[in-house]
PQR file of N, CA, C, O and H, with PARSE charges and radii, in Angstrom:
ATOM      1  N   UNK A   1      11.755 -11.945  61.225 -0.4000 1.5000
ATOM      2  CA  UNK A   1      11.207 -13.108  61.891 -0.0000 2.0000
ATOM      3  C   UNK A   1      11.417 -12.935  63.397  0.5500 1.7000
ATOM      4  O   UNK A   1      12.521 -12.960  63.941 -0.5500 1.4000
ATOM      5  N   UNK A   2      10.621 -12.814  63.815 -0.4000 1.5000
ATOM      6  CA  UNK A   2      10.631 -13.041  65.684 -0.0000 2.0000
ATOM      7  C   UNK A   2      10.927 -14.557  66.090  0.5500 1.7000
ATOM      8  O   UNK A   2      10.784 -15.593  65.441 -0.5500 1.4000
ATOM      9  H   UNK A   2       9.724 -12.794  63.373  0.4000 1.0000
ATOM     10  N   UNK A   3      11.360 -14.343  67.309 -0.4000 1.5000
ATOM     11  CA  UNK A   3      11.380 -15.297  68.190 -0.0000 2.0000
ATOM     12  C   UNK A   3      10.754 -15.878  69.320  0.5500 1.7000
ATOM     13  O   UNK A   3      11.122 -15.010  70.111 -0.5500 1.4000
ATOM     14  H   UNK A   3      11.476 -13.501  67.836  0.4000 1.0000
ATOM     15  N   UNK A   4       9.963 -16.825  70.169 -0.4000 1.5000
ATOM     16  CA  UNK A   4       9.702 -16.787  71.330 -0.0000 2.0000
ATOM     17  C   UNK A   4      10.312 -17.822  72.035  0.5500 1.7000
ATOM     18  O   UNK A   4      11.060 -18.740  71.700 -0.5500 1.4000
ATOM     19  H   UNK A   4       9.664 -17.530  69.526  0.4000 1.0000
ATOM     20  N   UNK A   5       9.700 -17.376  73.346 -0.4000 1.5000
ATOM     21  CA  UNK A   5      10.110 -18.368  74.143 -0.0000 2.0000
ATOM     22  C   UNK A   5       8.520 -19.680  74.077  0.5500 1.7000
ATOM     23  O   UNK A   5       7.377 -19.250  73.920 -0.5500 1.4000
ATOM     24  H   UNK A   5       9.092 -16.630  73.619  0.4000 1.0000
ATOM     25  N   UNK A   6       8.816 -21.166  74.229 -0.4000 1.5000
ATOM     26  CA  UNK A   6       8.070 -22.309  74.092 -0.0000 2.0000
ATOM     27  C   UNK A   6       7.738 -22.539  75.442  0.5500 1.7000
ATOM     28  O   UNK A   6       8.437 -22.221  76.404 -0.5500 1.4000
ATOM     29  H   UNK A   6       9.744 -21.515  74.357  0.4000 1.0000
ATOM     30  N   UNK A   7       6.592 -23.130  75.480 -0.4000 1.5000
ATOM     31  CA  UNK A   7       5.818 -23.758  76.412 -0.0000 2.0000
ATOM     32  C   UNK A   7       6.931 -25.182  76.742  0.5500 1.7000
ATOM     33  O   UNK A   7       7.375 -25.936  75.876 -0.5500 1.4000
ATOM     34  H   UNK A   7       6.023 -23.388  74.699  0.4000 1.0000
ATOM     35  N   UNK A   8       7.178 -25.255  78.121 -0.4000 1.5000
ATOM     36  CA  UNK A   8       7.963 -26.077  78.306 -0.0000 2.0000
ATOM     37  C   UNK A   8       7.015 -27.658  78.371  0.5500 1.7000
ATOM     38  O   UNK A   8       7.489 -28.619  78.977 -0.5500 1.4000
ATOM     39  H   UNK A   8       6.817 -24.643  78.824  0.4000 1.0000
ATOM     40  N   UNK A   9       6.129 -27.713  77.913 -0.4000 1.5000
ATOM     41  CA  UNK A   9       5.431 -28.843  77.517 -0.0000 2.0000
ATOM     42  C   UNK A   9       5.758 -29.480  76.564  0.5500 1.7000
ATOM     43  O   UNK A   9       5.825 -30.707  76.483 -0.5500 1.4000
ATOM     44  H   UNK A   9       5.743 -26.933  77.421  0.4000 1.0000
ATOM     45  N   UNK A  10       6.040 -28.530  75.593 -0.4000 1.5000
ATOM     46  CA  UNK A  10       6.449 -29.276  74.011 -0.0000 2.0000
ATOM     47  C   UNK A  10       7.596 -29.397  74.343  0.5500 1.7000
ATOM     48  O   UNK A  10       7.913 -30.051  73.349 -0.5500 1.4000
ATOM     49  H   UNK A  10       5.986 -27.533  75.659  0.4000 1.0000
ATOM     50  N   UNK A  11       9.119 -29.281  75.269 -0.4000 1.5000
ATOM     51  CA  UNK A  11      10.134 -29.452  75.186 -0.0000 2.0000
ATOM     52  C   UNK A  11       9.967 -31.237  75.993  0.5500 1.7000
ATOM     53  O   UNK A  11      10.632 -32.175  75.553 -0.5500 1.4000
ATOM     54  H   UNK A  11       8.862 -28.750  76.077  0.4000 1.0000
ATOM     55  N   UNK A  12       9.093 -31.384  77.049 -0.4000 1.5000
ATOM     56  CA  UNK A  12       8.636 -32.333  77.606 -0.0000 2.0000
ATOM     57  C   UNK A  12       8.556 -33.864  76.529  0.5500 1.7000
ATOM     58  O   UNK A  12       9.105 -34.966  76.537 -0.5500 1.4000
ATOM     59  H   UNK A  12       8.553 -30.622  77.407  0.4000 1.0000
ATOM     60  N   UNK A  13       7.355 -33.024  75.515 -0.4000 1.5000
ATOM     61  CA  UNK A  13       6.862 -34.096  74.807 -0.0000 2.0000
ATOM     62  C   UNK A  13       7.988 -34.286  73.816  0.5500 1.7000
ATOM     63  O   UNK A  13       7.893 -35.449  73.424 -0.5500 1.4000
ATOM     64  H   UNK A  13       6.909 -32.128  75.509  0.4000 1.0000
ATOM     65  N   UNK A  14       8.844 -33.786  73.324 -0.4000 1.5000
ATOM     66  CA  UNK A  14      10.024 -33.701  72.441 -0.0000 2.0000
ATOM     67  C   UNK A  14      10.928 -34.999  72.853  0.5500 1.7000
ATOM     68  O   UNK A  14      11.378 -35.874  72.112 -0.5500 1.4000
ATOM     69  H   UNK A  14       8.921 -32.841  73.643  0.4000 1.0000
ATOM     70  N   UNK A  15      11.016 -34.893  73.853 -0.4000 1.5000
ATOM     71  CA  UNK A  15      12.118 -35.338  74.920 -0.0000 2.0000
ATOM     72  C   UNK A  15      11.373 -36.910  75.060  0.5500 1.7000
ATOM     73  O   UNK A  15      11.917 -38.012  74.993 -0.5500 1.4000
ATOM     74  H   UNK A  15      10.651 -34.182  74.455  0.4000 1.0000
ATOM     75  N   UNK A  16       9.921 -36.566  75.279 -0.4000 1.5000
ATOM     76  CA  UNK A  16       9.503 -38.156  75.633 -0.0000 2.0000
ATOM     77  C   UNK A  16       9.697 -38.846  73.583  0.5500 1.7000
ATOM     78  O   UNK A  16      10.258 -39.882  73.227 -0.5500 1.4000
ATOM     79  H   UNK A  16       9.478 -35.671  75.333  0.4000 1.0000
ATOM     80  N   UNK A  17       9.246 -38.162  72.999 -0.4000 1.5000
ATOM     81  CA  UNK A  17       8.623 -38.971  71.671 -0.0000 2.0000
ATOM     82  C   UNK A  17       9.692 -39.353  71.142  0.5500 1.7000
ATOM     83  O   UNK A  17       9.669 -40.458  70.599 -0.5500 1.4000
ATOM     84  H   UNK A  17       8.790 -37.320  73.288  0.4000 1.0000
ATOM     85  N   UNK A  18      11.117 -38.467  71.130 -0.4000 1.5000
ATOM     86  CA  UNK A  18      12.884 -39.168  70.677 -0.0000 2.0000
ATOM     87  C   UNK A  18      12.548 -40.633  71.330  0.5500 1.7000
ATOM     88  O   UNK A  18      12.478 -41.709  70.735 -0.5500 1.4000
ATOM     89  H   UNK A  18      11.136 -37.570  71.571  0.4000 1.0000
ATOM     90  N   UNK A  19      12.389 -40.405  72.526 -0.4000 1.5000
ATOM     91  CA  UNK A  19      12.799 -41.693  72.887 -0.0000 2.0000
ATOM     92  C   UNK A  19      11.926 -42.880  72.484  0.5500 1.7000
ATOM     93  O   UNK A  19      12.523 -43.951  72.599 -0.5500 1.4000
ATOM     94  H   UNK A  19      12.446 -39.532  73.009  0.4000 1.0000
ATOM     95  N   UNK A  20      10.588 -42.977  72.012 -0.4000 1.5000
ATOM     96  CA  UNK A  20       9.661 -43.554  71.704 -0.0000 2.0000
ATOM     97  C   UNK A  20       9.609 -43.623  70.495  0.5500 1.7000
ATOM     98  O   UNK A  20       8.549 -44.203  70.261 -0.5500 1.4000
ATOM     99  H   UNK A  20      10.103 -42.107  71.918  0.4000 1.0000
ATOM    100  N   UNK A  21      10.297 -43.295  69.197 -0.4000 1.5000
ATOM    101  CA  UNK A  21      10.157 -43.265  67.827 -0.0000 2.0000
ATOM    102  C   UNK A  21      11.750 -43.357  67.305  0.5500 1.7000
ATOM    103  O   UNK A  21      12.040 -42.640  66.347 -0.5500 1.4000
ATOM    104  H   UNK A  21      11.158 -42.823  69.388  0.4000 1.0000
ATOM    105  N   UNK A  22      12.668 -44.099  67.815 -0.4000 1.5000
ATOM    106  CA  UNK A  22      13.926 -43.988  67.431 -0.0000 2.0000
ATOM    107  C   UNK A  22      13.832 -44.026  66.112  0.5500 1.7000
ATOM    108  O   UNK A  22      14.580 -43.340  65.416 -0.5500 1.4000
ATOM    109  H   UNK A  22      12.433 -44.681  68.594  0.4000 1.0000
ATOM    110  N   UNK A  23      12.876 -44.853  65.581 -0.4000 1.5000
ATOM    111  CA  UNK A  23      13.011 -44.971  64.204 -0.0000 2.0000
ATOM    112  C   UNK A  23      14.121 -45.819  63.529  0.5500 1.7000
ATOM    113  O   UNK A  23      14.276 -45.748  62.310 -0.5500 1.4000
ATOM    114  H   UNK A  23      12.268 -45.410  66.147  0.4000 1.0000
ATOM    115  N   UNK A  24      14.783 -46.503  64.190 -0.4000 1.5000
ATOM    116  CA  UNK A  24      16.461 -47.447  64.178 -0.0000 2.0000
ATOM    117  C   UNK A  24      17.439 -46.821  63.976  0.5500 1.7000
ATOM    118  O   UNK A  24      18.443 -47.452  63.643 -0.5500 1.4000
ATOM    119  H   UNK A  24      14.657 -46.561  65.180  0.4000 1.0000
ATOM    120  N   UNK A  25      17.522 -45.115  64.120 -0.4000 1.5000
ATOM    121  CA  UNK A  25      18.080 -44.614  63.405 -0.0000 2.0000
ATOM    122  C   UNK A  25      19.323 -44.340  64.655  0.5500 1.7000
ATOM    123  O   UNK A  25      20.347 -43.770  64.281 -0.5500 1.4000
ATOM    124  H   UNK A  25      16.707 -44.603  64.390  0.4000 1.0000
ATOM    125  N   UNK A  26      19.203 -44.764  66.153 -0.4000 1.5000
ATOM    126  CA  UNK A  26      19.478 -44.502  66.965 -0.0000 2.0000
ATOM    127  C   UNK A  26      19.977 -46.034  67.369  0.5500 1.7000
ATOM    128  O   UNK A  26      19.394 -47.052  66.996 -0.5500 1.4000
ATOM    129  H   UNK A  26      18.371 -45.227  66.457  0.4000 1.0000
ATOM    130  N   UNK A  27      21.219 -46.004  68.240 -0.4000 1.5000
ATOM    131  CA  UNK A  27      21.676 -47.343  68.413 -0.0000 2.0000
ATOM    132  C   UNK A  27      20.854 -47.853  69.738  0.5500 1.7000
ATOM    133  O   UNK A  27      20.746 -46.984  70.603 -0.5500 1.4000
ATOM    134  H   UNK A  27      21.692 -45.177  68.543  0.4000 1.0000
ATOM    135  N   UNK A  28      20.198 -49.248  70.066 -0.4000 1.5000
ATOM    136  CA  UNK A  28      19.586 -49.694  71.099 -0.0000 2.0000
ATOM    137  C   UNK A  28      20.059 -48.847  72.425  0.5500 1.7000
ATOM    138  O   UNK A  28      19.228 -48.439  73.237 -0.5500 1.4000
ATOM    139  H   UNK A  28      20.285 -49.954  69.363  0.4000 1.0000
ATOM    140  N   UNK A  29      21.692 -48.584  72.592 -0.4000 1.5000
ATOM    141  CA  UNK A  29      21.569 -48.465  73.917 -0.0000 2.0000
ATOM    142  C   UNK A  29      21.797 -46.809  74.341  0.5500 1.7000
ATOM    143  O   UNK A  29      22.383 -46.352  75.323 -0.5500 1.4000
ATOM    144  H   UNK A  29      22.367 -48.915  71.932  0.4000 1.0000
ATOM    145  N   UNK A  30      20.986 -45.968  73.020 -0.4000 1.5000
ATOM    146  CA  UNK A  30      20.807 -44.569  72.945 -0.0000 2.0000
ATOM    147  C   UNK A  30      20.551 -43.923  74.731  0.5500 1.7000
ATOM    148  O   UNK A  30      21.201 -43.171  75.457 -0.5500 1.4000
ATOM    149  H   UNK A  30      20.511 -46.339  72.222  0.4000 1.0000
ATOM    150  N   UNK A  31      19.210 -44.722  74.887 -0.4000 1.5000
ATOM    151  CA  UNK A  31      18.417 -44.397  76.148 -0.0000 2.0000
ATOM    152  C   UNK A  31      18.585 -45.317  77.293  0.5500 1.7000
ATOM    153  O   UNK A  31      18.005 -45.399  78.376 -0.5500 1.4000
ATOM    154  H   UNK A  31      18.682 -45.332  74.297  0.4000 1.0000
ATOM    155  N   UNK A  32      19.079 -45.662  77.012 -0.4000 1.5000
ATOM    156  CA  UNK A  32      20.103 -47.083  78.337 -0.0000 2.0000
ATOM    157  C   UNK A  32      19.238 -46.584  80.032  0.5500 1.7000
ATOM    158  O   UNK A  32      18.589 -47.040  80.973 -0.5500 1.4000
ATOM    159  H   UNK A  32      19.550 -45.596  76.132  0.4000 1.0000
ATOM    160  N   UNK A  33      19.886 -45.249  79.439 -0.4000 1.5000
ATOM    161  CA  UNK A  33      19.684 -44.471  80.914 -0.0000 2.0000
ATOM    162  C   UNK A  33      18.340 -43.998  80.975  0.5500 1.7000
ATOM    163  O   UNK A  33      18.437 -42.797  81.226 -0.5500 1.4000
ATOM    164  H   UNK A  33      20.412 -44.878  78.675  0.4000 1.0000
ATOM    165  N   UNK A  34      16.908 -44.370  80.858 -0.4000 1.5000
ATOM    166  CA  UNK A  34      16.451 -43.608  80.049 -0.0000 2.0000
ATOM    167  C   UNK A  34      15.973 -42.071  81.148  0.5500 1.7000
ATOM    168  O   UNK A  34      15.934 -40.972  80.595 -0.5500 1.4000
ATOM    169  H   UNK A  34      16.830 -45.345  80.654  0.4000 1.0000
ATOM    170  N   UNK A  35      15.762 -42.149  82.127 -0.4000 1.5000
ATOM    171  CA  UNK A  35      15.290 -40.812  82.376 -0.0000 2.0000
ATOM    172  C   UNK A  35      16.415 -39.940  82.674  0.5500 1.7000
ATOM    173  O   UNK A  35      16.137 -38.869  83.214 -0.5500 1.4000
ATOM    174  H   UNK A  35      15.794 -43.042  82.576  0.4000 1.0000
ATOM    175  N   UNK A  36      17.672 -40.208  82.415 -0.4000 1.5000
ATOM    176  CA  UNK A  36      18.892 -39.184  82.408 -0.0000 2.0000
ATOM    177  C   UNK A  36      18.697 -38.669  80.867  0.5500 1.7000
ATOM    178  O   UNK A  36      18.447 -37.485  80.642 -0.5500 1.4000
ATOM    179  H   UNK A  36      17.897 -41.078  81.977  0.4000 1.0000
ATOM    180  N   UNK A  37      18.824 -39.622  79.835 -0.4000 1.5000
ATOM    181  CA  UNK A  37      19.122 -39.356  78.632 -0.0000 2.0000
ATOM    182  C   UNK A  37      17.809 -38.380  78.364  0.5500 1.7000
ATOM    183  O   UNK A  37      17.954 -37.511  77.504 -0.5500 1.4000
ATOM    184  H   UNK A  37      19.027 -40.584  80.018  0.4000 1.0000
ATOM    185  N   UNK A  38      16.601 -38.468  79.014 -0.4000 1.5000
ATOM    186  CA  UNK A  38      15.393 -38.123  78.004 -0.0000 2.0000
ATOM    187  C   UNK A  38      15.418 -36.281  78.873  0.5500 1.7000
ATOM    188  O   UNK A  38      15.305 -35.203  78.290 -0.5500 1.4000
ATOM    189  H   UNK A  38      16.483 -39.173  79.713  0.4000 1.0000
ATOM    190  N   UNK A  39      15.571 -36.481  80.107 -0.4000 1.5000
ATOM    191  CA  UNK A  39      15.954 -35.318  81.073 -0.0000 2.0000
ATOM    192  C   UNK A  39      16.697 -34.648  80.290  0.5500 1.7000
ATOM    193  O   UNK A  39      16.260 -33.647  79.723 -0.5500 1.4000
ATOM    194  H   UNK A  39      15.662 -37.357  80.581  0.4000 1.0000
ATOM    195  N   UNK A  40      17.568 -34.951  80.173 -0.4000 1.5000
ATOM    196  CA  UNK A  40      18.870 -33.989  79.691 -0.0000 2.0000
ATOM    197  C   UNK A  40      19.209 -33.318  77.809  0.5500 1.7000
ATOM    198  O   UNK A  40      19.969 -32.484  77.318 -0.5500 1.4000
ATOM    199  H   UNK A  40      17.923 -35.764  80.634  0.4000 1.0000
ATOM    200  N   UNK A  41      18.179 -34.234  77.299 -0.4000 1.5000
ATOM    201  CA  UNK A  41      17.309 -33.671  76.248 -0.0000 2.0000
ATOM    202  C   UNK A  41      16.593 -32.501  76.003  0.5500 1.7000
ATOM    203  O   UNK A  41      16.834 -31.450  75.409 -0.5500 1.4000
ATOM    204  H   UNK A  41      17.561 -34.911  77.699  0.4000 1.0000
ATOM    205  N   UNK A  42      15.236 -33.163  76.886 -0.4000 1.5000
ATOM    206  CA  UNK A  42      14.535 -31.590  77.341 -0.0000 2.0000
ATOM    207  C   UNK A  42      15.346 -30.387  77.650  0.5500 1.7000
ATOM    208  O   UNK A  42      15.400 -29.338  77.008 -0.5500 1.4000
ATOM    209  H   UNK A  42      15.040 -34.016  77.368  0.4000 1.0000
ATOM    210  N   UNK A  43      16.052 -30.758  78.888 -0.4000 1.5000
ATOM    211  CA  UNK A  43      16.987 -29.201  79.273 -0.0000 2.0000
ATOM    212  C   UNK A  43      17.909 -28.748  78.120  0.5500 1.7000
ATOM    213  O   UNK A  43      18.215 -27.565  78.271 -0.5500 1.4000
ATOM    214  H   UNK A  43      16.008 -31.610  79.409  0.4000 1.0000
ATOM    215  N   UNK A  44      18.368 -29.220  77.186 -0.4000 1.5000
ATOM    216  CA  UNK A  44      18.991 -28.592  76.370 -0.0000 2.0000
ATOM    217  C   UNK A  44      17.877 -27.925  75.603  0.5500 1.7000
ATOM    218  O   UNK A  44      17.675 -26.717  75.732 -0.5500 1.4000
ATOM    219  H   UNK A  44      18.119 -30.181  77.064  0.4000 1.0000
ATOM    220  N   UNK A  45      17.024 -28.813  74.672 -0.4000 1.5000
ATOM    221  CA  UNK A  45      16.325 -27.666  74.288 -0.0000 2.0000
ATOM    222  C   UNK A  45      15.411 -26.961  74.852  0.5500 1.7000
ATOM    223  O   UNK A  45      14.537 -26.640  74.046 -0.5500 1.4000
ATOM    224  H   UNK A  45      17.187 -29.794  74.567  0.4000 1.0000
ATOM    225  N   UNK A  46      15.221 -26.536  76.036 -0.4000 1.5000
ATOM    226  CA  UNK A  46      15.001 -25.424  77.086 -0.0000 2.0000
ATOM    227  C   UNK A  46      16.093 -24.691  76.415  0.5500 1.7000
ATOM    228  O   UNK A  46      16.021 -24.126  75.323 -0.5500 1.4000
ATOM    229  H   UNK A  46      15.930 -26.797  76.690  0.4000 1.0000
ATOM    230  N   UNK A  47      17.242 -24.779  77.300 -0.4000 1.5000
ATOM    231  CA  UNK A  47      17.975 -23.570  77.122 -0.0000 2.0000
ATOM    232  C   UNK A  47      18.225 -22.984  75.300  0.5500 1.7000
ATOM    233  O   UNK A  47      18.276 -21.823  74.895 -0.5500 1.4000
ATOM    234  H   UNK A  47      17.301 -25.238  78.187  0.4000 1.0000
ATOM    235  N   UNK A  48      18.322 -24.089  74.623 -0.4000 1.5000
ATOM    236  CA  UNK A  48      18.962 -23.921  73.327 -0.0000 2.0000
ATOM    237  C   UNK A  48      17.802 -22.482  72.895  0.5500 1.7000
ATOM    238  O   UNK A  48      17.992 -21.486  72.197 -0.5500 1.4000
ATOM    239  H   UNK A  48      18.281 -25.032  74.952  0.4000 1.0000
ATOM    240  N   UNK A  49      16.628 -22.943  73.656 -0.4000 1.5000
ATOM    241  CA  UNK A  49      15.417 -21.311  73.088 -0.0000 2.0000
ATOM    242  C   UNK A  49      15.284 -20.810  73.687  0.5500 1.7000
ATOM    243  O   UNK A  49      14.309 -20.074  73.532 -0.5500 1.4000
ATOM    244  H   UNK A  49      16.474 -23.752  74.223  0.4000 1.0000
ATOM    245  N   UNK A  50      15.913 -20.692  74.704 -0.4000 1.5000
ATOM    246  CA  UNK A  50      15.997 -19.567  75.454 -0.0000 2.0000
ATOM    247  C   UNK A  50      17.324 -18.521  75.117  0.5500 1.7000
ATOM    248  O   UNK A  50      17.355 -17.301  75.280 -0.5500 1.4000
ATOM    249  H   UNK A  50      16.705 -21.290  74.830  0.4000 1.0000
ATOM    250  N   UNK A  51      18.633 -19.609  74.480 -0.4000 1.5000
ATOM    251  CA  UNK A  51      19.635 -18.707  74.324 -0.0000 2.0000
ATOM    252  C   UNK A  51      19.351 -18.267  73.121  0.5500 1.7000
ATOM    253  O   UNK A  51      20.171 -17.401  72.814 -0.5500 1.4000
ATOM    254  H   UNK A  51      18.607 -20.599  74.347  0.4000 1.0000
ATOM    255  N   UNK A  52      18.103 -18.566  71.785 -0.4000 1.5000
ATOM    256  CA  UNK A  52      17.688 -18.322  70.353 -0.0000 2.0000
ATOM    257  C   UNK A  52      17.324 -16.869  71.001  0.5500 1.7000
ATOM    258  O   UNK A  52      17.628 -15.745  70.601 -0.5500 1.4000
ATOM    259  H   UNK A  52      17.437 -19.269  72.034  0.4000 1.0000
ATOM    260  N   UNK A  53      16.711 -17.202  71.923 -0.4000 1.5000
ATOM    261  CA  UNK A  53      15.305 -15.671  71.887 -0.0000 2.0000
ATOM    262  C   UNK A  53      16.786 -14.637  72.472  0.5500 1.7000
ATOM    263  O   UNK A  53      17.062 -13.686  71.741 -0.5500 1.4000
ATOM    264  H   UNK A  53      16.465 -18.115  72.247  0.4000 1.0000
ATOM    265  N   UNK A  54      17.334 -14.768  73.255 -0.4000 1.5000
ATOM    266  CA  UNK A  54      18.208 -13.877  73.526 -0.0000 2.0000
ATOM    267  C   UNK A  54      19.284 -13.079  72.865  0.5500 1.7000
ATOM    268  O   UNK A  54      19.725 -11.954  73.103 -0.5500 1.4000
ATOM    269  H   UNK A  54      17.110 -15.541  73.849  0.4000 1.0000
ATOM    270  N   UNK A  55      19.652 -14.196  71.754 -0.4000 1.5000
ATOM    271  CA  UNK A  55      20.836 -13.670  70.898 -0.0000 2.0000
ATOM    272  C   UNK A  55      20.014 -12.989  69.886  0.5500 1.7000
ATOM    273  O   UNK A  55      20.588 -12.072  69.298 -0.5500 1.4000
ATOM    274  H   UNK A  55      19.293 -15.110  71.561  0.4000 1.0000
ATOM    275  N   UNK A  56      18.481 -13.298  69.467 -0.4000 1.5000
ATOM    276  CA  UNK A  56      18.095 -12.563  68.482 -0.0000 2.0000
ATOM    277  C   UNK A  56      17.724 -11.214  68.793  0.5500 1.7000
ATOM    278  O   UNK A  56      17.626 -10.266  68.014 -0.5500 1.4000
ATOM    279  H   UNK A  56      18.014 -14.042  69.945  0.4000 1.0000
ATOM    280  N   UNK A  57      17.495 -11.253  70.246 -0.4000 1.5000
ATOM    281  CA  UNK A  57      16.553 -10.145  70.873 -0.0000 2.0000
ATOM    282  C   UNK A  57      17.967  -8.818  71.496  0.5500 1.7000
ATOM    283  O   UNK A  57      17.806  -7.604  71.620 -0.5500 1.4000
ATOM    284  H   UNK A  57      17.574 -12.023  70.879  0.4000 1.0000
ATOM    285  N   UNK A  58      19.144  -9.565  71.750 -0.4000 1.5000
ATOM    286  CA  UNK A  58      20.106  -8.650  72.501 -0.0000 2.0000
ATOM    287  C   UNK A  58      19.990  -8.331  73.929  0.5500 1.7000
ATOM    288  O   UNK A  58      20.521  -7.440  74.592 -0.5500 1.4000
ATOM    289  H   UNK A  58      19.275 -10.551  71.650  0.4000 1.0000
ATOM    290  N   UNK A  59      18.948  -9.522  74.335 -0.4000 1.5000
ATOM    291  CA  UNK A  59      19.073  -8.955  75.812 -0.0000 2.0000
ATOM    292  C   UNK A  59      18.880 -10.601  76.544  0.5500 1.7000
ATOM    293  O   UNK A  59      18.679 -11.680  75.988 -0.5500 1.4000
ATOM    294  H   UNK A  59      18.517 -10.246  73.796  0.4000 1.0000
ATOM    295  N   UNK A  60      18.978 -10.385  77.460 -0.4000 1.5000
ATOM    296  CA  UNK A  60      19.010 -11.857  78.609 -0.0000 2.0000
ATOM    297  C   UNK A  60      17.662 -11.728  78.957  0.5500 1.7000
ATOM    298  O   UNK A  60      17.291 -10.682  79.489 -0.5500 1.4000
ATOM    299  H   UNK A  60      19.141  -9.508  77.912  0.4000 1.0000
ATOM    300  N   UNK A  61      16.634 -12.910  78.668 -0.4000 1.5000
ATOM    301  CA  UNK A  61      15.198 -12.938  79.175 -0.0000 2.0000
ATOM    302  C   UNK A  61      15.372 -14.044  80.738  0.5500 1.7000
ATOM    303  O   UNK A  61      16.089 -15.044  80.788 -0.5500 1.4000
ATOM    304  H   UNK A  61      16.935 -13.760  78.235  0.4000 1.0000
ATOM    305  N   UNK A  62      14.514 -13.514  81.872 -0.4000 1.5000
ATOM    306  CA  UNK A  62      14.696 -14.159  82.922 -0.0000 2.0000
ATOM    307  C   UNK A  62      13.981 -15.946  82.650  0.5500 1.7000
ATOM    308  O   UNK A  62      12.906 -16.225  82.120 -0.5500 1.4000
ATOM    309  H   UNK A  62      13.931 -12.702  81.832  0.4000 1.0000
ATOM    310  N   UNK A  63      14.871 -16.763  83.140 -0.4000 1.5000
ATOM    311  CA  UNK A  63      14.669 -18.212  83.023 -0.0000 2.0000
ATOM    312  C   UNK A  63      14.078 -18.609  84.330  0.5500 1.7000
ATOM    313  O   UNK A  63      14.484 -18.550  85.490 -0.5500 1.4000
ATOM    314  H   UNK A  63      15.744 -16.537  83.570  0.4000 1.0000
ATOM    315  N   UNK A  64      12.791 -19.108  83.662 -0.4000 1.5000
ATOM    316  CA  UNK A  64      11.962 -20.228  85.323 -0.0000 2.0000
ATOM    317  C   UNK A  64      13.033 -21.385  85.418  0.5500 1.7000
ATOM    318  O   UNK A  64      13.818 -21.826  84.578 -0.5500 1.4000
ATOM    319  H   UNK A  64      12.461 -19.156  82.719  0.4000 1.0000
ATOM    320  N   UNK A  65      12.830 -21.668  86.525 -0.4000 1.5000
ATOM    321  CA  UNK A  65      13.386 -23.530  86.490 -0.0000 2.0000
ATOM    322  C   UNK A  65      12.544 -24.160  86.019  0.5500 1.7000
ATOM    323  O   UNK A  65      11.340 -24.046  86.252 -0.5500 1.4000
ATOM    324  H   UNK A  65      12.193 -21.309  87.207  0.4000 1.0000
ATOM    325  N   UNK A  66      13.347 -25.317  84.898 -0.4000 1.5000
ATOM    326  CA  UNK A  66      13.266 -26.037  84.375 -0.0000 2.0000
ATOM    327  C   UNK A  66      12.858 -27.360  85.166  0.5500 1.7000
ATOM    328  O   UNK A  66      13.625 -27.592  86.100 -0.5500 1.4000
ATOM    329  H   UNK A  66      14.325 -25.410  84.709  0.4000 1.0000
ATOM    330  N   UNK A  67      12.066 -28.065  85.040 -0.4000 1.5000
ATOM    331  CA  UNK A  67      12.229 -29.573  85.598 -0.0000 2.0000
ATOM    332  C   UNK A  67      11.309 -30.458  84.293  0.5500 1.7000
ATOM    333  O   UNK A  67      10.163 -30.193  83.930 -0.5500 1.4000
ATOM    334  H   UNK A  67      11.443 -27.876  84.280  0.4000 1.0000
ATOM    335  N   UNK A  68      12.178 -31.515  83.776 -0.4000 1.5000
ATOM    336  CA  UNK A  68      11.045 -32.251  83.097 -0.0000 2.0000
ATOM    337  C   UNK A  68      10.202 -32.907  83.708  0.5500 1.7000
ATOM    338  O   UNK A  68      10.440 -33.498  84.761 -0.5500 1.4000
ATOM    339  H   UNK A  68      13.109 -31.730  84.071  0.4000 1.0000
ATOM    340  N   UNK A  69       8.827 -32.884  82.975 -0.4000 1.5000
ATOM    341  CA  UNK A  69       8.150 -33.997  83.432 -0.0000 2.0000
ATOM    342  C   UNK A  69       7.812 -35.214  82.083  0.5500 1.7000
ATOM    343  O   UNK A  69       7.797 -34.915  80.889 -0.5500 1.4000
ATOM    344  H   UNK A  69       8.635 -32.404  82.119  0.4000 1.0000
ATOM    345  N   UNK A  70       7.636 -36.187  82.481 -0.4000 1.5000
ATOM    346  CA  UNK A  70       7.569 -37.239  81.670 -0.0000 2.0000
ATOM    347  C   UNK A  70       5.689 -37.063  81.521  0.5500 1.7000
ATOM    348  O   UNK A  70       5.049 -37.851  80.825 -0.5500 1.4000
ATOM    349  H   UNK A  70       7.649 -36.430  83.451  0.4000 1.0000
TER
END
């Protein structure tokens, strides 16, 4: 199974739709903060596939900056 690296769009829309579909499953004041909490979402899973593709691959792939957009 290969790995890639994702279009940082879908990490975007990931990040927006958590916060828009809690589903109740999440306590009201999940997103309190909300563009820290939804920010800091995205950037994890940024990196979380970026560190997938690397550990599968054995090598360090160069990282753009990250910035979410909503």
């Amino acid at each position: 199974m290969s790995r890639m690296i994702l279009s940082t769009d879908l990490f975007d829309l990931l990040a927006t739709a958590a916060r828009r579909i809690r589903n109740g499953k999440m306590p009201d004041g999940f997103f309190d903060d909300d563009a820290l909490a939804v920010e800091s979402i995205a950037t994890e899973l940024f990196e979380l596939n970026y560190a997938a593709v690397d550990d599968y691959y054995g090598e360090e792939t160069d990282r753009p900056e990250y910035r979410f957009r909503s």
